[in-house]
N, C-alpha and C positions, 0 to 999 in steps of 0.2 A: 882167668878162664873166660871162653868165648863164650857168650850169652844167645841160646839159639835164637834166630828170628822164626818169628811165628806170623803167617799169613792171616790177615783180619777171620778171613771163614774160622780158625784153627781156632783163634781167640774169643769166636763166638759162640763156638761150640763147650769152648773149657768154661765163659762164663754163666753156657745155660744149663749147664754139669753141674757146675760149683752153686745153681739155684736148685736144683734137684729133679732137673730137665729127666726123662728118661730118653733114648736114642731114639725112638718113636715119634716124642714128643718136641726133639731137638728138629730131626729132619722138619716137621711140618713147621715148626717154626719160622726155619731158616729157606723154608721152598726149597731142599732138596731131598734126595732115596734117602732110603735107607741106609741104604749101600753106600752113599756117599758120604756121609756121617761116621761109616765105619771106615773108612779110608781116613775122612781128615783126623779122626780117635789114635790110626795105626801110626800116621807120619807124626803124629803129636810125640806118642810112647818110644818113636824113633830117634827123634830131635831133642828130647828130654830124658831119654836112657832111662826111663821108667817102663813098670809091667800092668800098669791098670790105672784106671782114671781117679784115683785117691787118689794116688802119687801124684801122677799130672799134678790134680789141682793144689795139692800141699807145694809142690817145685816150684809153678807160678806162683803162688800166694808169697811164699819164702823168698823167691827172687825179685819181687816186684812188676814180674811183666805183666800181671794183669792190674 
């Protein structure tokens, strides 16, 4: 099985998730929207055929891509 690639933003996001970032607190982190936070969340849940950000980060953790 193909291991998706995850773009560094995408990976930055899953790991300030997986610290208990809220999306609010992710965008100002990372200097971007809101809105853009929720995009790099949606290609994430796209690329990893999960439905919310528990999964994400359980899929990374389990896979080793983070």
């Amino acid at each position: 099985m193909l291991r998706p690639e995850l773009k560094d933003m995408e990976k930055e996001v899953l790991r300030l998730s997986a610290k208990g970032y809220t999306m609010h607190e992710i965008a100002n982190q990372i200097h971007r929207s809101f809105d853009t936070v929720k995009v790099y969340r949606k290609h994430l849940f796209e690329k990893l055929g999960v439905d919310n950000i528990s999964e994400a980060i359980c899929y990374v953790m389990n896979s080793k891509l983070l």
